[in-house]
VOZA-710903 format. One record per residue (C-alpha): x, y, z; residue number from 1. Coordinates in Angstrom, 3 decimals. Layout:
! VOZA-710903
X_Y_Z_NUM $
...
END
This chain:
! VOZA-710903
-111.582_-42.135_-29.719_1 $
-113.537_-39.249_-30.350_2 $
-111.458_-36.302_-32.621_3 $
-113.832_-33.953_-31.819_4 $
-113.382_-34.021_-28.237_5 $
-110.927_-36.216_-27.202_6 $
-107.099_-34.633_-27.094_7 $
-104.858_-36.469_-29.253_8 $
-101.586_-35.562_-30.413_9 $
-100.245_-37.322_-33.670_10 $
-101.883_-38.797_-37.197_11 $
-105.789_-38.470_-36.977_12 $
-105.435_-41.828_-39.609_13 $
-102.551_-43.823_-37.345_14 $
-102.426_-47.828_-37.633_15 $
-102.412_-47.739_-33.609_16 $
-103.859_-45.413_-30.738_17 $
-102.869_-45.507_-27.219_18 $
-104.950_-43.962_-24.653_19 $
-103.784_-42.942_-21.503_20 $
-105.755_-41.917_-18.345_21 $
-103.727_-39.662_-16.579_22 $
-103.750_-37.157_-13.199_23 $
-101.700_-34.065_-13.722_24 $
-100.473_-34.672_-10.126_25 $
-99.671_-38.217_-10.143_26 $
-95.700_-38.538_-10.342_27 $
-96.115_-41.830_-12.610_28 $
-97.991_-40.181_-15.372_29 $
-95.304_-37.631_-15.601_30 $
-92.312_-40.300_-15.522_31 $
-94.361_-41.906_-17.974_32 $
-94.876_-38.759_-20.166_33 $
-91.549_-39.130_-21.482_34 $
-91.700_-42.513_-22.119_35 $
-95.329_-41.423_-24.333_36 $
-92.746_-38.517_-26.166_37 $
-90.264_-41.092_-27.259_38 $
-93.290_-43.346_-28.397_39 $
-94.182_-40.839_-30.613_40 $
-90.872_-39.367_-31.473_41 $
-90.278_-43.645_-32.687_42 $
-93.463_-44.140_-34.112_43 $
-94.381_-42.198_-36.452_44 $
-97.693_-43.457_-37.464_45 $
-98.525_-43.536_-33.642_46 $
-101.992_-41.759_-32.445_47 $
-101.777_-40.539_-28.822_48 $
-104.780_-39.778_-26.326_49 $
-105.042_-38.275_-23.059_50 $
-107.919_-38.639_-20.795_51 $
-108.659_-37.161_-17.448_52 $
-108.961_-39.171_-14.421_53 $
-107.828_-37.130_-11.156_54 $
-107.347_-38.846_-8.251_55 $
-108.518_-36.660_-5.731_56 $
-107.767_-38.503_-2.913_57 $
-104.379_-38.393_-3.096_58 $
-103.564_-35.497_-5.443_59 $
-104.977_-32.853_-3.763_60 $
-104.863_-30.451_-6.843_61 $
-105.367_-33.088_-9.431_62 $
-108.981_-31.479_-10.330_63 $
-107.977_-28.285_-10.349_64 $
-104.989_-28.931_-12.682_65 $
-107.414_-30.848_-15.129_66 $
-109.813_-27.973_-15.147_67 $
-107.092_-25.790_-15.565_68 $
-105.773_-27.730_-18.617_69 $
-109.417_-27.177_-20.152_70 $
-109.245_-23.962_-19.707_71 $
-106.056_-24.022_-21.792_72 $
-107.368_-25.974_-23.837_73 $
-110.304_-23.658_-24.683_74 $
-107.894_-21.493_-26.169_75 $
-106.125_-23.540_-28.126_76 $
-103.327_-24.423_-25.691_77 $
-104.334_-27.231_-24.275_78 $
-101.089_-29.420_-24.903_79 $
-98.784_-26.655_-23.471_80 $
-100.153_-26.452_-20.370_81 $
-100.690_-30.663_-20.157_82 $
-96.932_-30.219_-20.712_83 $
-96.019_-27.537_-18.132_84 $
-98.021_-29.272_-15.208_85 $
-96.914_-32.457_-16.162_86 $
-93.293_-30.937_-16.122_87 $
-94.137_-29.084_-12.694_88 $
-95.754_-31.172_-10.792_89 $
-95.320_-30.420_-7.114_90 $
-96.293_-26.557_-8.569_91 $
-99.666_-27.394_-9.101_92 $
-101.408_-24.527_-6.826_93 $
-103.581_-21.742_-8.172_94 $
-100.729_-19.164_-8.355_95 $
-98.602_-21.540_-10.298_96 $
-101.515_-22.696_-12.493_97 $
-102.239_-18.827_-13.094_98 $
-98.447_-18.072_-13.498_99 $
-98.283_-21.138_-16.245_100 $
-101.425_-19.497_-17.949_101 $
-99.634_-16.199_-17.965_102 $
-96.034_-17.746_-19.630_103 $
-98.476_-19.127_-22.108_104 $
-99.901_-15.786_-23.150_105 $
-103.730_-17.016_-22.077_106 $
-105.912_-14.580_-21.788_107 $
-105.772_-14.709_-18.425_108 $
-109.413_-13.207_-17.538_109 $
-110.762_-16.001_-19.914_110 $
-108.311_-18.674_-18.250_111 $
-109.308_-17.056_-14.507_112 $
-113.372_-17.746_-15.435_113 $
-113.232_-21.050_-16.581_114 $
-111.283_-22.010_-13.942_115 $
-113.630_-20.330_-11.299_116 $
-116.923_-21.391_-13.210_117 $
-115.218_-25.129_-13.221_118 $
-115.710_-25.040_-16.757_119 $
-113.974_-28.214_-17.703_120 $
-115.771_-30.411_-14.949_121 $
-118.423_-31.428_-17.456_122 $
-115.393_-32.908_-19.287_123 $
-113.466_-34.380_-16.982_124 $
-116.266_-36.215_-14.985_125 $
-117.032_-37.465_-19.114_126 $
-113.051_-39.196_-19.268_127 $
-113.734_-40.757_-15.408_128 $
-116.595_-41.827_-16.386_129 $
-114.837_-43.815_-19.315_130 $
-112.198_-44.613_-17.044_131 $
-114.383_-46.448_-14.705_132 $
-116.556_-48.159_-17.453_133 $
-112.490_-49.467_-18.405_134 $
-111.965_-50.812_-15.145_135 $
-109.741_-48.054_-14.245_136 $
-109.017_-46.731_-11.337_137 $
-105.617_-45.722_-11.128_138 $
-103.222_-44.177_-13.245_139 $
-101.673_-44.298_-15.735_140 $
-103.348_-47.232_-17.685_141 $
-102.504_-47.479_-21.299_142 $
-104.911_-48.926_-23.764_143 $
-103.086_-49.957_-27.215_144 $
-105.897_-49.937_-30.204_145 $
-108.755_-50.753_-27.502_146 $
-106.964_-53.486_-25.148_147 $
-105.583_-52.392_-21.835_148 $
-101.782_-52.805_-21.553_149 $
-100.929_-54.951_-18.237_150 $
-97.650_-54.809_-18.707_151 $
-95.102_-51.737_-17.465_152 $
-94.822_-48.901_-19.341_153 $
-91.365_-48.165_-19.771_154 $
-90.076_-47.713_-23.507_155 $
-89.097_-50.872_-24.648_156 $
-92.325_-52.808_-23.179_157 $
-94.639_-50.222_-24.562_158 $
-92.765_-50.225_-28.226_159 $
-93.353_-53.950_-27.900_160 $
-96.998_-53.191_-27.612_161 $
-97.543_-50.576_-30.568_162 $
-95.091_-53.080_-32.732_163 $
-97.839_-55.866_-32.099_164 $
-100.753_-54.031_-32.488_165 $
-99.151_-52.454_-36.036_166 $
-98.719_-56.348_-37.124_167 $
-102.406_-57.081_-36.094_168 $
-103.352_-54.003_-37.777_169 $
-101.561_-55.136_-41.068_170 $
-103.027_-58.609_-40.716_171 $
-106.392_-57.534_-40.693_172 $
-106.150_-55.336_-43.858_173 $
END
C-alpha cells in the first residue's frame, strides 16, 4: 500500500489492510461495498484500499467511471463520487457522471477536463497493472494484509479473515 497514492479509507497505522480491486460498474463490487462499510464500521483498527481494475469488456462504462472518480478525486472528493457510482450503478453515462460531479459541488470545468484529457488513465492502467501482477482478473478480489482471500466475501467470512490476520498480526509483535 502506497498512502501517497493509493485511496484508503480508515487508520493509516491499522493492524490489517484489505485491498480490493474493484469496477465501478460491476454489480458485485457494489453488493460487496456494503459488506466493506460494515467491515469498517466493526473494525475499527481496519485499513481499507480501493484499486481500479475496469473490466471493459463487460462494463461498458467501467473506464470512464474510474477516470471520472480521479477526477473527483483530484479535488478532494474522490470517496464521494466512489460512493455515488457505486450506489448508481446502471447510471454510469457521461450525463450522470457530470450530474454526480455537479451534486458534489466539483468544479465542473476542472471535473469536465480531466475527464476529456483521460486524466486518471495513467492511474488506473498503474492499479491493473497490479491487479494482473496479483493474478487478478476479475472483480472484486480481496487481499487481507497481502494474501488473497479465496473465500466469499459476505460479512461474516470476511470478519473471519481480518479476525485472523489481527491474531497473526499480534503474534508476530
Amino acid at each position: 500500500v502506497d498512502e501517497e497514492r493509493d485511496h484508503i479509507r480508515g487508520p493509516q497505522d491499522a493492524a490489517v489492510t484489505v485491498v480490493e480491486y474493484g469496477d465501478l460498474e460491476c454489480p458485485y463490487c457494489g453488493r460487496a461495498e456494503t459488506v466493506v462499510r460494515e467491515l469498517l464500521s466493526d473494525f475499527g483498527d481496519l485499513r481499507y484500499v480501493w484499486r481500479h481494475l475496469p473490466l471493459n469488456d463487460v462494463h461498458p462504462h467501467a473506464q470512464m467511471a474510474a477516470e471520472a472518480s480521479e477526477a473527483a478525486g483530484a479535488q478532494g472528493k474522490f470517496w464521494e463520487m466512489h460512493d455515488t457510482m457505486l450506489a448508481h450503478q446502471g447510471d454510469l453515462t457521461l450525463r450522470d457522471i457530470l450530474g454526480y460531479a455537479e451534486d458534489l459541488k466539483l468544479d465542473l470545468d476542472q471535473f469536465k477536463a480531466a475527464v476529456r484529457k483521460r486524466k486518471g488513465s495513467g492511474r488506473i492502467a498503474e492499479d491493473v497493472e497490479s491487479a494482473d501482477l496479483s493474478g487478478v482478473s476479475g472483480t472484486p478480489p480481496f487481499f487481507i494484509n497481502g494474501h488473497r482471500h479465496q473465500d466469499a466475501y459476505d460479512i461474516d467470512t470476511l470478519s473471519k479473515a481480518v479476525r485472523l490476520a489481527r491474531a497473526r498480526v499480534a503474534l508476530s509483535t
